[in-house]
C-alpha positions, 0 to 999 in steps of 0.5 A: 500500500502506497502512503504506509504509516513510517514509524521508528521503534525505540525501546531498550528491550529487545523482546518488546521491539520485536513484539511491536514489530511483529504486530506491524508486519501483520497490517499493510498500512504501517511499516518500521522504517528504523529501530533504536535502544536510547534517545540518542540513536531516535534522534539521528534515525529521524534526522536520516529517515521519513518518519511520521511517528516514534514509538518510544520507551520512556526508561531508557539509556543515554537519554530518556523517553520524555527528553527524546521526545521533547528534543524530537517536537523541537527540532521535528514538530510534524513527527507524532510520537507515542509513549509506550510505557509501563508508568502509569505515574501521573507527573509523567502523564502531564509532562508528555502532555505538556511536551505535546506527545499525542499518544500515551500507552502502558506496554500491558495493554500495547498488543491489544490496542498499539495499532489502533493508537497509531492510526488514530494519531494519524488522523489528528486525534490525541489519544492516552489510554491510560484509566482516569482513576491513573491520572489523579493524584490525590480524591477530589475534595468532594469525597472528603465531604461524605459523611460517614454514614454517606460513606457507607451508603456509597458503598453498599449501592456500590455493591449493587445493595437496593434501598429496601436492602441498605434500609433494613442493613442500616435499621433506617427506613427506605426515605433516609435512605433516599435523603442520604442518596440524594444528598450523596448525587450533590457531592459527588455530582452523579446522576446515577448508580452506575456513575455512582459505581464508577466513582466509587471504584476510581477512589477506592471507596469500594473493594472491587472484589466484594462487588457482586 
């Protein structure tokens, strides 16, 4: 196929460049056109070759991920780089945001979505997979806010526990129940008892495997 996406691999293991390798040979539309271990070897591949995207680790020899793909958007704006890693470390996230890196992988999940990551950059998008809950630091304010008894309601809705069950649980009756509910949507600014879960399960209010 004419016009094939050129992308260079940089990774100082072995095993994982050859994975990422052998998934592009398997799509027509994207080809390896260099290979390094460090930094330092990326930016001379992209001073020799047409590359439309580098693919790079972020802990490397010489000169690391972040460093490489600052000094790339400095001298290279055009060339799209994607960060495949196995930090999910906030503070990294934001400065690959801030360097303007469009993509952001962590190296368990690369097989699964690697080639779709690609070509979704291609066509302008940025696009970071890694979970929300990874990117926040710290709760929001809003969950310090729960009282206790808000905190413990959260989590039995949270385990899929119906008003009628939380009432006899608590020894309250269904309408606190549903004051303590309507109370709790306002804090966190939910609407429903699937976001209710979700935040529930991003802050670490709930044990996931106790969830039914």
């Amino acid at each position: 196929m004419d016009n094939k996406i050129k992308l260079i691999l940089v990774d100082d293991h072995p095993i994982i460049v050859l994975g990422m390798e052998h998934i592009i040979g398997l799509k027509d539309d994207i080809e390896v056109v260099g290979k390094a271990i460090n930094g330092s070897d990326a930016l001379s591949l992209i001073e020799s070759r047409d590359v439309d995207i580098a693919v790079l680790d972020i802990s490397m020899p010489v000169l690391n991920g972040l460093d490489t793909a600052e000094l790339i958007k400095k001298t290279k704006p055009e060339v799209k780089i994607v960060l495949i890693t196995m930090y999910d470390n906030k503070d990294y996230i934001d400065r690959a945001k801030s360097i303007g890196v469009e993509g952001y992988i962590l190296k368990e999940d690369a097989p699964d979505i690697f080639v779709k990551v690609i070509r979704n950059i291609m066509n302008g998008f940025i696009d970071y997979r890694v979970p929300e809950a990874r990117m926040l630091s710290n709760p929001p304010d809003r969950v310090s806010n729960l009282t206790n008894r808000e905190t413990q309601i959260v989590r039995l809705i949270a385990m899929g526990k119906s008003t009628k069950n939380i009432a006899e649980g608590l020894n309250i009756s269904p309408k606190t129940v549903n004051c303590h509910r309507n109370r709790i949507n306002n804090k966190l600014k939910v609407k429903s008892s699937a976001d209710l879960y979700k935040f529930a399960y991003k802050y670490k209010l709930i044990d996931p495997n106790l969830v039914s």
